[in-house]
LUMRO-664716 format. One record per residue: residue number from 1; residue in three letters; x, y, z of N, C-alpha, C in turn. Coordinates in pm, 1 decimal, always signed. Layout:
<atoms>
NUM; ALA; X; Y; Z; X; Y; Z; X; Y; Z $
...
</atoms>
This chain:
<atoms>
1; UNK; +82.6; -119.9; +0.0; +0.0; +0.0; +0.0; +86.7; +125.9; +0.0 $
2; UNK; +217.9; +120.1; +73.4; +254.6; +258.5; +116.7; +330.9; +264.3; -51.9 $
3; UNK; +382.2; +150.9; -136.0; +438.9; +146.0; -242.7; +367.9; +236.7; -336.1 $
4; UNK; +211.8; +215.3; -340.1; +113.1; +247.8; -432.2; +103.6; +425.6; -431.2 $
5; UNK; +133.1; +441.5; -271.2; +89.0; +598.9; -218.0; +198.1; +681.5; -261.3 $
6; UNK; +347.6; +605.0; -285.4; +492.7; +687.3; -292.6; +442.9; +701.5; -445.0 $
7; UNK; +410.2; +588.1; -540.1; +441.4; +578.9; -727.1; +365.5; +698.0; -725.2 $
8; UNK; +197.1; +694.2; -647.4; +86.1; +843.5; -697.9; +153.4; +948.3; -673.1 $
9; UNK; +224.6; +946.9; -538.7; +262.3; +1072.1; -524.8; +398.5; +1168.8; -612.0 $
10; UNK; +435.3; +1039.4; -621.7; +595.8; +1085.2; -727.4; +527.0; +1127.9; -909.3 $
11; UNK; +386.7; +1056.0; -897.9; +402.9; +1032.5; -1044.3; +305.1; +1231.2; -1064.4 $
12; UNK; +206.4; +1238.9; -946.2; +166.8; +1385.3; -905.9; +267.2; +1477.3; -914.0 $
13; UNK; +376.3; +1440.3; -849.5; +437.7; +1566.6; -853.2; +556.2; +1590.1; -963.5 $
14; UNK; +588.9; +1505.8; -1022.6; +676.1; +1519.6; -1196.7; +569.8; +1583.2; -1271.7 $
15; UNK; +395.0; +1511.0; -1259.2; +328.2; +1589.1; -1311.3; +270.8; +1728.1; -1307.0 $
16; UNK; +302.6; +1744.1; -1215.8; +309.3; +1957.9; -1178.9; +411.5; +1995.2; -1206.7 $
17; UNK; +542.6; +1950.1; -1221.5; +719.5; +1960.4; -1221.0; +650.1; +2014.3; -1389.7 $
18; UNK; +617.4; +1910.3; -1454.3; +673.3; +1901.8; -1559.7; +531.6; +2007.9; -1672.6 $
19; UNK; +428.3; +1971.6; -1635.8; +299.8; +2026.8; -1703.8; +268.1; +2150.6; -1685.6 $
20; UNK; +397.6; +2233.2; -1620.2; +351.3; +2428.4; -1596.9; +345.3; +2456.3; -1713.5 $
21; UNK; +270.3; +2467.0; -1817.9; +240.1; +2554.5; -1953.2; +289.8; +2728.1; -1920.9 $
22; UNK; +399.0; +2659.4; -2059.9; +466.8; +2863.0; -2042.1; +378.4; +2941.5; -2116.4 $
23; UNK; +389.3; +3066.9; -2081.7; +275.6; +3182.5; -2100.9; +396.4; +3283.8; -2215.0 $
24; UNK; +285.7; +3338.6; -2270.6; +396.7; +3422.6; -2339.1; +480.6; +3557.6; -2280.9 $
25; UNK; +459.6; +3580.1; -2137.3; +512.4; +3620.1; -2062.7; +594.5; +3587.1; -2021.9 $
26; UNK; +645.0; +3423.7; -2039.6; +752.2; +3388.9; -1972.5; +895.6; +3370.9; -2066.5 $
27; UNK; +866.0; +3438.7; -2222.7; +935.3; +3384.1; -2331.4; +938.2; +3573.7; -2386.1 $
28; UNK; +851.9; +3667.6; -2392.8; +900.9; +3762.1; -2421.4; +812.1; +3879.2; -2410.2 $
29; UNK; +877.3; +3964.2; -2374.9; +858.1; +4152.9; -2254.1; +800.7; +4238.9; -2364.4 $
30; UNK; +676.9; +4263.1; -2432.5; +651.4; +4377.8; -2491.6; +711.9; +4510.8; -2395.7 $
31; UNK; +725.7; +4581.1; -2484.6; +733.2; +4740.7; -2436.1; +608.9; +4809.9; -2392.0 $
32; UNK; +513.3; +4776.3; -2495.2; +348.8; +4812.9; -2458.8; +267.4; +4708.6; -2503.1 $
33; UNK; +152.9; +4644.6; -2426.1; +85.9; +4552.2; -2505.2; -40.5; +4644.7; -2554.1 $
34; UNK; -58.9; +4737.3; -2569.9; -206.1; +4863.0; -2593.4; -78.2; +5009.7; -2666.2 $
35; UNK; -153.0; +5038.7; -2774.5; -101.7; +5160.4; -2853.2; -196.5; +5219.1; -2854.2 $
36; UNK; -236.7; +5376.4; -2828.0; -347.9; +5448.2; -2861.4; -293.9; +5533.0; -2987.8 $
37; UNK; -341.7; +5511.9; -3085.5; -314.0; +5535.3; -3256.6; -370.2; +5713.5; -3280.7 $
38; UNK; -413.7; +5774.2; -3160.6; -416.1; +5907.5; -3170.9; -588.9; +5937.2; -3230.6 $
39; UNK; -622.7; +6046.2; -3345.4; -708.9; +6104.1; -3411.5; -693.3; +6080.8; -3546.0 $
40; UNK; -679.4; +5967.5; -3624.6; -672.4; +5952.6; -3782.3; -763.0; +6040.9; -3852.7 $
41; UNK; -749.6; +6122.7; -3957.8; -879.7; +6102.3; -4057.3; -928.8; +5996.2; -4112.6 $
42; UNK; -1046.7; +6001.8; -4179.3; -1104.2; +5904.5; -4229.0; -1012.1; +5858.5; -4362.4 $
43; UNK; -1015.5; +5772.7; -4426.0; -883.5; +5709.6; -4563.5; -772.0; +5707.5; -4482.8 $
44; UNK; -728.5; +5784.2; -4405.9; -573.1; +5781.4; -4362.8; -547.4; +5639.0; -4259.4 $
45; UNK; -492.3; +5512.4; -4320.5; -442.2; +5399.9; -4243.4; -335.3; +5417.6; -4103.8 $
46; UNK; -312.8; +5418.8; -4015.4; -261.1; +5440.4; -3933.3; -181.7; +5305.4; -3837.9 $
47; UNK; -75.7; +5340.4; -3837.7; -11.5; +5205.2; -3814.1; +69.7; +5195.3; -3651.2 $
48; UNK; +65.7; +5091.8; -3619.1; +109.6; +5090.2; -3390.1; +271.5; +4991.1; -3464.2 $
49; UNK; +346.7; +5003.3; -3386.9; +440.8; +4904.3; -3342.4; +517.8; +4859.8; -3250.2 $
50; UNK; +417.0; +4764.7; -3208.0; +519.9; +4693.7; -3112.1; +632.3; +4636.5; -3057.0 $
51; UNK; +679.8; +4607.5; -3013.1; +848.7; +4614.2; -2954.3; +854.5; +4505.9; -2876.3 $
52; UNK; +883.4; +4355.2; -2892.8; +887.1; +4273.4; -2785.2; +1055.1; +4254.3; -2761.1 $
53; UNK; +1101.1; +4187.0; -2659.5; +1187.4; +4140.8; -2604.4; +1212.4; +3998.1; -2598.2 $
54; UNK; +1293.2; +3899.4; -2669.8; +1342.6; +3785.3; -2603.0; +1372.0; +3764.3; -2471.5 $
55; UNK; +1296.5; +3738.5; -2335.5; +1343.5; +3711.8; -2262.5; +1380.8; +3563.6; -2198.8 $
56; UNK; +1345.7; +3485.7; -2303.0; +1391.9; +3337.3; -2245.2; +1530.2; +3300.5; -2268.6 $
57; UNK; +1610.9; +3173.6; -2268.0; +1719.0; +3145.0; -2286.2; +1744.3; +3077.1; -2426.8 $
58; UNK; +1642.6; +3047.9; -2534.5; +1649.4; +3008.7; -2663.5; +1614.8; +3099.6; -2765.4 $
59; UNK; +1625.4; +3079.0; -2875.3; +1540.2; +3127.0; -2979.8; +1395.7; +3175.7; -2928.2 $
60; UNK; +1309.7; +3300.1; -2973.0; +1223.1; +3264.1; -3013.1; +1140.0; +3299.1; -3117.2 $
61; UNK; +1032.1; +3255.6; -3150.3; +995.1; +3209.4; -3283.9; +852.0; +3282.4; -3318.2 $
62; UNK; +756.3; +3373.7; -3385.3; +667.1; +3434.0; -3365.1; +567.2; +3348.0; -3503.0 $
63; UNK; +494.5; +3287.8; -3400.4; +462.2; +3205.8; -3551.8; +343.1; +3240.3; -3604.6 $
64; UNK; +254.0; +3321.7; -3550.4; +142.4; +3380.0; -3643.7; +130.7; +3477.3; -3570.4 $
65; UNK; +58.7; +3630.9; -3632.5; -8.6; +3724.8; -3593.0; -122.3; +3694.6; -3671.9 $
66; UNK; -249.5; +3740.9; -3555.9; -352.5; +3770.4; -3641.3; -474.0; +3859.0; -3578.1 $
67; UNK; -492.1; +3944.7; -3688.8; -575.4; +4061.8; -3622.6; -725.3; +4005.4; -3622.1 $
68; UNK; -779.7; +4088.4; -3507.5; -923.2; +4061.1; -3480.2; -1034.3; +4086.6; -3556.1 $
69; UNK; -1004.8; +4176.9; -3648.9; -1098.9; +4176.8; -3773.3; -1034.7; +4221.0; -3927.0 $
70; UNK; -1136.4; +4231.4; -3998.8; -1034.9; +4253.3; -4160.9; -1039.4; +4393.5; -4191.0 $
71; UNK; -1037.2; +4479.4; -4145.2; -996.1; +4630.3; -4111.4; -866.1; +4609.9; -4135.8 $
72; UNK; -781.6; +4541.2; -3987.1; -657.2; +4575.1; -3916.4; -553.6; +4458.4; -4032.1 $
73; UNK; -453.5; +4495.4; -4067.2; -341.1; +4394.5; -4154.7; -243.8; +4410.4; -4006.6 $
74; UNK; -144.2; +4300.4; -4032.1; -37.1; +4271.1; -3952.7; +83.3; +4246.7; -4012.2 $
75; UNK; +230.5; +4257.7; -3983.3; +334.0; +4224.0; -4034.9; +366.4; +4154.7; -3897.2 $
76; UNK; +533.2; +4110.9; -3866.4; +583.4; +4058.1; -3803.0; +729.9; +4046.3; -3810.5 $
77; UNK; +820.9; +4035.3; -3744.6; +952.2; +3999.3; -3764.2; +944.3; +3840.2; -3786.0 $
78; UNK; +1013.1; +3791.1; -3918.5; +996.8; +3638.0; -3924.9; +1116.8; +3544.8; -3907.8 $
79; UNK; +1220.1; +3581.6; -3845.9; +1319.4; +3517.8; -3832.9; +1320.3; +3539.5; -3694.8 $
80; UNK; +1399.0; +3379.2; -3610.6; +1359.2; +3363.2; -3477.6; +1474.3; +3533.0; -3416.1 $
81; UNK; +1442.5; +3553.7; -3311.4; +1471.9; +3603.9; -3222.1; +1573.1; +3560.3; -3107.1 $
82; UNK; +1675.6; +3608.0; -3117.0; +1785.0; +3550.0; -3026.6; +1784.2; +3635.1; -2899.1 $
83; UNK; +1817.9; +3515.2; -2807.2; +1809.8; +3530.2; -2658.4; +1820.5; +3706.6; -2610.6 $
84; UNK; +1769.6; +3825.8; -2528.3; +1793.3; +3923.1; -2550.9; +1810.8; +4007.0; -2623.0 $
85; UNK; +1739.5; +3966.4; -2756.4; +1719.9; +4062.6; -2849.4; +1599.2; +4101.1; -2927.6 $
86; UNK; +1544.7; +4197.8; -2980.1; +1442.6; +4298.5; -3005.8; +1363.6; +4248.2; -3133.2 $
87; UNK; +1253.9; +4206.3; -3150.2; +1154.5; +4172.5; -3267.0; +1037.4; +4276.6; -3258.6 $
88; UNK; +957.7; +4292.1; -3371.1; +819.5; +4389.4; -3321.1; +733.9; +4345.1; -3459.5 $
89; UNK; +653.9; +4362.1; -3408.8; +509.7; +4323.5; -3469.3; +415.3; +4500.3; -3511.5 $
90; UNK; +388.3; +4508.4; -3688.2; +306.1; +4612.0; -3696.4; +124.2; +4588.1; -3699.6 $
91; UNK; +29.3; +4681.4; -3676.8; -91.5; +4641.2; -3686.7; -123.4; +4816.8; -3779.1 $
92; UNK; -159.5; +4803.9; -3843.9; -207.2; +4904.5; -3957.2; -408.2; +4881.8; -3976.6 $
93; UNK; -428.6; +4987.9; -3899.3; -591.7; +4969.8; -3875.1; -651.2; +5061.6; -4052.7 $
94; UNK; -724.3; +5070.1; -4084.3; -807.8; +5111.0; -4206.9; -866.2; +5158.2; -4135.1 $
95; UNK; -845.1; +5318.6; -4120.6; -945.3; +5414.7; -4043.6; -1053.8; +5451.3; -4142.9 $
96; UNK; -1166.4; +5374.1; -4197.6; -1244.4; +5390.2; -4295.6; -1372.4; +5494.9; -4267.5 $
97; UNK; -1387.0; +5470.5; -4124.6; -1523.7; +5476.4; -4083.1; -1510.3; +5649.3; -3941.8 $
98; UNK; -1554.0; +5692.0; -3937.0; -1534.2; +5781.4; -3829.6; -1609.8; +5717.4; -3657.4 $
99; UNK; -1529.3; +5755.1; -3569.1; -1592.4; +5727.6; -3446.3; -1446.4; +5637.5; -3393.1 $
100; UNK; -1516.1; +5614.5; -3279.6; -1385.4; +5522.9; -3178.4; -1328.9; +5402.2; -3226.6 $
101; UNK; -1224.4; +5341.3; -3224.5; -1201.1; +5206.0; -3228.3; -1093.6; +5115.8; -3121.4 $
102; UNK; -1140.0; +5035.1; -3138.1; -1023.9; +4905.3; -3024.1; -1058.9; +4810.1; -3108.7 $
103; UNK; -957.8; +4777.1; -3129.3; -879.5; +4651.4; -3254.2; -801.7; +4554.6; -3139.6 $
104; UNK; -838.0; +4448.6; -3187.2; -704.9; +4339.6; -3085.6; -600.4; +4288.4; -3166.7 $
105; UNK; -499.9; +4226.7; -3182.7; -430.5; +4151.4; -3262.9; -374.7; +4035.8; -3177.3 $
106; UNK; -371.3; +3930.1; -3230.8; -309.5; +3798.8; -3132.9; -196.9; +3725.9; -3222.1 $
107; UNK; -107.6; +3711.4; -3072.1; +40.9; +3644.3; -3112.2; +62.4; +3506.5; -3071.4 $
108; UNK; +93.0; +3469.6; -3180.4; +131.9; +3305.2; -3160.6; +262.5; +3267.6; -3159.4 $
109; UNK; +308.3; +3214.3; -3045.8; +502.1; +3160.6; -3034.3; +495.2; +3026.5; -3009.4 $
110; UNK; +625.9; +3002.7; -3125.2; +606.1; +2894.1; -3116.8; +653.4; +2797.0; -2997.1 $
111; UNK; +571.1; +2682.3; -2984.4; +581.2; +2614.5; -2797.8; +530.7; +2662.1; -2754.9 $
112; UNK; +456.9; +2779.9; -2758.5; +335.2; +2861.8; -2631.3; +174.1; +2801.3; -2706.8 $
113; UNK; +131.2; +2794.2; -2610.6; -5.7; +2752.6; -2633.3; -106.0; +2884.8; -2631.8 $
114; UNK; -96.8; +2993.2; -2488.1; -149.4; +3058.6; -2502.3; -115.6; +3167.1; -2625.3 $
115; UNK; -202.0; +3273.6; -2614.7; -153.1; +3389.7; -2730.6; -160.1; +3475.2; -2618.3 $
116; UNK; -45.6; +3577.8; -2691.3; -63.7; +3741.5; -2637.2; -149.2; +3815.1; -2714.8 $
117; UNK; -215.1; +3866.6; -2643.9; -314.5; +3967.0; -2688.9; -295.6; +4133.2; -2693.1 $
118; UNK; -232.0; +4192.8; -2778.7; -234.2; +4333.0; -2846.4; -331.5; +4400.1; -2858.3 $
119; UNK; -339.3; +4575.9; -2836.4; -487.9; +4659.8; -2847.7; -402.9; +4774.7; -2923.2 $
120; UNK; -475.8; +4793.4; -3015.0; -514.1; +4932.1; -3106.9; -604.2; +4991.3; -3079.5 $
121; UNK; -600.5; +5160.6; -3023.7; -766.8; +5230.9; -3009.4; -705.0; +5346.8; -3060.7 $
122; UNK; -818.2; +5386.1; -3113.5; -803.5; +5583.3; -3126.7; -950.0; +5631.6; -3168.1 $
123; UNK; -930.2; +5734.4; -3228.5; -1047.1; +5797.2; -3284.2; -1053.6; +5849.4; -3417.3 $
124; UNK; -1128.2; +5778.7; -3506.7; -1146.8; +5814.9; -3670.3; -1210.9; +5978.4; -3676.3 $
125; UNK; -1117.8; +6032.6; -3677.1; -1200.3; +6233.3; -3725.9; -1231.1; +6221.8; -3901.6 $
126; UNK; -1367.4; +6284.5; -3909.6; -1404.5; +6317.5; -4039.4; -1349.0; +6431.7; -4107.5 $
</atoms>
């Protein structure tokens, strides 16, 4: 019995050891995760860029951006990112329409499960 109680307990705790899912916080430091894009006119596209940081000890790898609606386009830095050094991601909103906006954009790294989540807001002037 006490055999059965040591295997659960060893096999419990490799399984918390080992199953902490990294966050994209734990792999790399935006500068800002929210840009306020100012007062656009209407036609005038207006573009945020973000600034992340490598902070893990490998490569890392930005494997999709994708904006929250088809307004906003995205670019990306596409070559991995070495340990302590600087990648950034653009979001270019289509200020088509006049009035407020908040745009999201989401980042995918690769080995991260979760995404980081990016904000674009400002105000479309006519």
């Amino acid at each position: 019995m006490k055999s059965v109680l040591a295997v659960c307990i060893s096999f419990l705790l490799v399984t918390v050891a080992f199953g902490q899912a990294k966050k994209p916080s734990d792999v790399a430091k935006f500068s800002s995760e929210s840009v306020d894009l100012g007062k656009p006119k209407v036609g005038n596209p207006v573009t945020a860029t973000f600034t992340l940081t490598n902070i893990s000890k490998e490569d890392l790898v930005i494997e999709s951006v994708t904006p929250g609606c088809g307004c906003t386009k995205s670019d990306y830095t596409k070559e991995p990112i070495k340990p302590g050094k600087t990648g950034t991601i653009t979001a270019t909103y289509n200020a088509a329409v006049p009035g407020n906006f908040t745009k999201k954009v989401y980042v995918k790294f690769l080995g991260i499960d979760q995404q980081q989540e990016l904000t674009i807001q400002g105000v479309v002037q006519q």
